[in-house]
N, C-alpha and C positions, 0 to 999 in steps of 0.2 A: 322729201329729202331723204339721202342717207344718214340715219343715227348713227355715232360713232360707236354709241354704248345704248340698247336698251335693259332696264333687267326686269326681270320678272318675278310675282313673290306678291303675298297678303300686304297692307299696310291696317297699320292699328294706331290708337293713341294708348303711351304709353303715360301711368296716373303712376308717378315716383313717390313712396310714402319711407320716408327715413322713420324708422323706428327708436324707440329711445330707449324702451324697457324691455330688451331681449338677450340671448345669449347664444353663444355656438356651440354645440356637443361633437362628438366624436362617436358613434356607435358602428362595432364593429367596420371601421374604416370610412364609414360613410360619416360625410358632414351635414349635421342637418341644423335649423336655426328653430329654436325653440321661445316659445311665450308661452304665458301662465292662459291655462285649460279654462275655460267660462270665466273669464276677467273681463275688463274692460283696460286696454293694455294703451296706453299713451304713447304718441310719435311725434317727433319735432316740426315735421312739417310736410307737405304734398306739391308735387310739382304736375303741372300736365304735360306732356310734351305731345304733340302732333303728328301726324305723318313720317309714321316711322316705321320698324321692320327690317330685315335683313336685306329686301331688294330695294326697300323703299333710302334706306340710308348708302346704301352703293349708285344710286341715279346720284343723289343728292354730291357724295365724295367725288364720282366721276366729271360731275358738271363743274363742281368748284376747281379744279384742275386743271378745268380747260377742254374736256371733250364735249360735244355735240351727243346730250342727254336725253332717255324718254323713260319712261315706267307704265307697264303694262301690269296693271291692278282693277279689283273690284269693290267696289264701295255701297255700304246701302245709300236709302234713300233718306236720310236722316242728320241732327245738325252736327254728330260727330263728320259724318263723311259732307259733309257741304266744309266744314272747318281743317279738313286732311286735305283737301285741295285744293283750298285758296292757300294753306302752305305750303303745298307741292310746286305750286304756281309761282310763289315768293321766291322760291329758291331757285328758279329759273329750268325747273324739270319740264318737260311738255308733258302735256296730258291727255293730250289727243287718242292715247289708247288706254285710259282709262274707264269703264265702265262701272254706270249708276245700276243700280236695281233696286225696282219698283218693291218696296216690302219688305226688304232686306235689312237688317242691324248694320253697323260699321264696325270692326272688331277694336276691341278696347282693350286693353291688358293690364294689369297693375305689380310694379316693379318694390318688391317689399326690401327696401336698404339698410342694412347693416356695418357698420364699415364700409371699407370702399367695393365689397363684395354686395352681391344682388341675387333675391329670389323671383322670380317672373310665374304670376298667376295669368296663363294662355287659354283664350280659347276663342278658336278660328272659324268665325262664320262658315257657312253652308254656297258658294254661287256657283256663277254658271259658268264653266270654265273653257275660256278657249282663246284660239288667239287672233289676235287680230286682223286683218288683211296688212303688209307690210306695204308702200311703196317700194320701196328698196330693199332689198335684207340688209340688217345691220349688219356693223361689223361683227360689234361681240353681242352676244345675249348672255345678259346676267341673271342664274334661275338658281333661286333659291326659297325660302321656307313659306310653307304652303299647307292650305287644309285637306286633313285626311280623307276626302271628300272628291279634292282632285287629282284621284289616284291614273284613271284616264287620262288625263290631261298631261301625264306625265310622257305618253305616249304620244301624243299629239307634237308635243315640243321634239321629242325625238325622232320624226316623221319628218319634221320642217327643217331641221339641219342636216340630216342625211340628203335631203334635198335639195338643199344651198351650203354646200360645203364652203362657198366664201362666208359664210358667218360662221364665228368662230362661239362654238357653244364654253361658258365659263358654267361650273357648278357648285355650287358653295348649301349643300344638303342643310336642313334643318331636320325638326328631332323625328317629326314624320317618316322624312324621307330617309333618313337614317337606320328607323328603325323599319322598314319596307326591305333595306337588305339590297347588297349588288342583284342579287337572281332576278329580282322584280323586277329592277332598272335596270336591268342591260344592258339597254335597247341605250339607255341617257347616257349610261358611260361610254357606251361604244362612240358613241358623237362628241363626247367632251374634249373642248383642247387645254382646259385649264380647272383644276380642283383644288378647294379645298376643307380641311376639318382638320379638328386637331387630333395630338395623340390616342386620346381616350376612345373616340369618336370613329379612326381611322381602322382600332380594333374591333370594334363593333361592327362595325360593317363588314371586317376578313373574319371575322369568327376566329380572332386569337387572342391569346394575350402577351405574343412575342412584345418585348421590349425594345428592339431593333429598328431605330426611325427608321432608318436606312431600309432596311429590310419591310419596314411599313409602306413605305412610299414606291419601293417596287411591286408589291403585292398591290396598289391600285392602281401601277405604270399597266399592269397584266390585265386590265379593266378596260382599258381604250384609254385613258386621260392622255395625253400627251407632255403635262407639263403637271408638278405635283406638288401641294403645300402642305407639310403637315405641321401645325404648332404646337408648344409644347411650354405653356402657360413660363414659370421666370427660367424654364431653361432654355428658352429661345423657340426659333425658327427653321425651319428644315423644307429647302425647294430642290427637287431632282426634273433639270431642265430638260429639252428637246434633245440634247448631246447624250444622255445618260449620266450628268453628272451630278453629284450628289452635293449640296452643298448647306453649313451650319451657321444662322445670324444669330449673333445673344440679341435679346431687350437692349431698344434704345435707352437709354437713362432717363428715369419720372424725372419729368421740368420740375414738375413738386410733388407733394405725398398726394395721391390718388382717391379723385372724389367715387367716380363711378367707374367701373370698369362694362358698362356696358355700351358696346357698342366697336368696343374692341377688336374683334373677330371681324367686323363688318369693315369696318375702316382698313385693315391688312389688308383684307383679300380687296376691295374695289382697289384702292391706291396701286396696289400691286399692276393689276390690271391695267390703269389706266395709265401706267407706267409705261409697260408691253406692248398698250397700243401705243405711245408716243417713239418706240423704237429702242427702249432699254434693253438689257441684256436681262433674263428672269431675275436671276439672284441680284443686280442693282437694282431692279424695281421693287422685289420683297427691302429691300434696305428702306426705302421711299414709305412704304407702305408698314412696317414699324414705328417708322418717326412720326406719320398719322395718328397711330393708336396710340402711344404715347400721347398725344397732344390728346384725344379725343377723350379718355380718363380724368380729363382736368376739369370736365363738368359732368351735368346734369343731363343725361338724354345725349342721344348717340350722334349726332349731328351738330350739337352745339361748338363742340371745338375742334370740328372739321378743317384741316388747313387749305387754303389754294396753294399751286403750283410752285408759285414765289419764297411761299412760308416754308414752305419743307423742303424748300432748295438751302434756303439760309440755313437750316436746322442741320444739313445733312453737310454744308460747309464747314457748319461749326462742330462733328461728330466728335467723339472723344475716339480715340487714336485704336483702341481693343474692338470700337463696332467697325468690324470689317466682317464679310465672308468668308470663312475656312472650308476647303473641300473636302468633304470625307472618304 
């Protein structure tokens, strides 16, 4: 069959540890989260959360929505990865291109919580990276955060869409691929129809530290993307569509104060997405794809309060009257 949406990206279990006896500093502009040096430091509580990841929570958002879902991943041979994909399986993602390896670890990460902000200790198994034979190209391919490992691979993906220009390559970089820099990836940007990262992120990549969303989101228009997202944590949202036009979303309004804010980022950009595939206009499907992340902050693990199609129709009926889009 044709996938409406596959994405692609590591999945991990993410082990949520709320801390209880910690503090935030401020040095030299940097935030860092501080606990006492050879202690033994108390926390309220641990959560596991499963089959998770930046592609792996974008199959999962696209599926609840209503598109025709897959995730192309690798997993060891072990009981974390037999347990990522009998939850992959739950949430109704196929898995038909996901890949065991014989010897292989499953990647595990642990999300250290302090307020509604989060520290994430990563580290991205080693596989074999490649892709799978498609029936059909999908529509869209969703490729995002990945081990430093599968720096080839990155090349591979951009080979198969320059080749199937009917799949519409999305890019939503992690901190790897990020920091690898456009010159390495070209080759990905020149095939991408839709990007995104946020402010901070978007300068990293152009080697500046212009201020200028506007002026941000054309400097990766000049990359190949087609269509451009850059966010810009509570001062909103910024998408420069197909037209060239530039345009500004504040923050949906927290339903309530903010358990975790991870998973944030992930929720925007697939919703978005799967918006664009249903036939939205960009900047109304970034509207769709806020009122997600807002919902998705109200728990524990990036998936748990993922809305369907229904849920974020209601929420976007009931908007307060200032979330609109402004053109810049």
């Amino acid at each position: 069959m044709q996938y409406d949406f596959v994405a692609i990206g590591d999945i991990t279990t993410d082990a949520f540890i709320r801390l209880k006896d910690a503090e935030e500093l401020v040095d030299h502009g940097v935030r860092e989260l501080c606990v006492r040096f050879g202690d033994k430091v108390p926390y309220e509580e641990m959560t596991e959360v499963r089959a998770v990841g930046n592609a792996a929570n974008a199959a999962v958002s696209a599926r609840r929505i209503g598109l025709s879902s897959a995730f192309v991943t690798w997993i060891g041979d072990d009981e974390n990865g037999a347990h990522c994909l009998d939850t992959l399986r739950a949430q109704g993602v196929a898995d038909e291109f996901v890949t065991t390896e014989k010897g292989k670890k499953t990647n595990y990460h642990y999300v250290l919580m302090y307020g509604p902000e989060r520290t994430i200790l990563i580290k991205h198994e080693s596989y074999d990276y490649r892709l799978p034979d498609f029936a059909e190209p999908p529509r869209y391919l969703y490729f995002s955060s990945i081990s430093e490992s599968a720096k080839d691979f990155h090349h591979e993906v951009a080979r198969y869409c320059a080749a199937h220009p009917e799949t519409k390559l999305v890019f939503q970089p992690g901190t790897f691929q990020i920091k690898l820099g456009a010159t390495e990836l070209k080759d990905i940007y020149a095939v991408t129809e839709i990007f995104f990262c946020n402010k901070e992120e978007a300068q990293t990549i152009l080697g500046t530290t212009a201020p200028d969303v506007k002026e941000l989101m054309e400097g990766i228009r000049a990359l190949g993307p087609k269509i451009v997202v850059v966010t810009d944590g509570p001062n909103g949202s910024n998408i420069l569509d197909t037209d060239g036009k530039a345009w500004h979303l504040p923050m949906y309004p927290d339903l309530a104060p903010p358990v975790s804010r991870t998973g944030a980022g992930d929720a925007t950009a697939s919703t978005t997405v799967s918006y664009i595939a249903l036939g939205l206009a960009p900047h109304e499907a970034l509207m769709r794809g806020l009122i997600n992340a807002a919902s998705v902050v109200q728990g524990i693990g990036a998936q748990t309060k993922l809305l369907a199609h229904d849920e974020i129709e209601a929420l976007y009926a009931a908007r307060p009257a200032d979330f609109q889009a402004t053109e810049l």
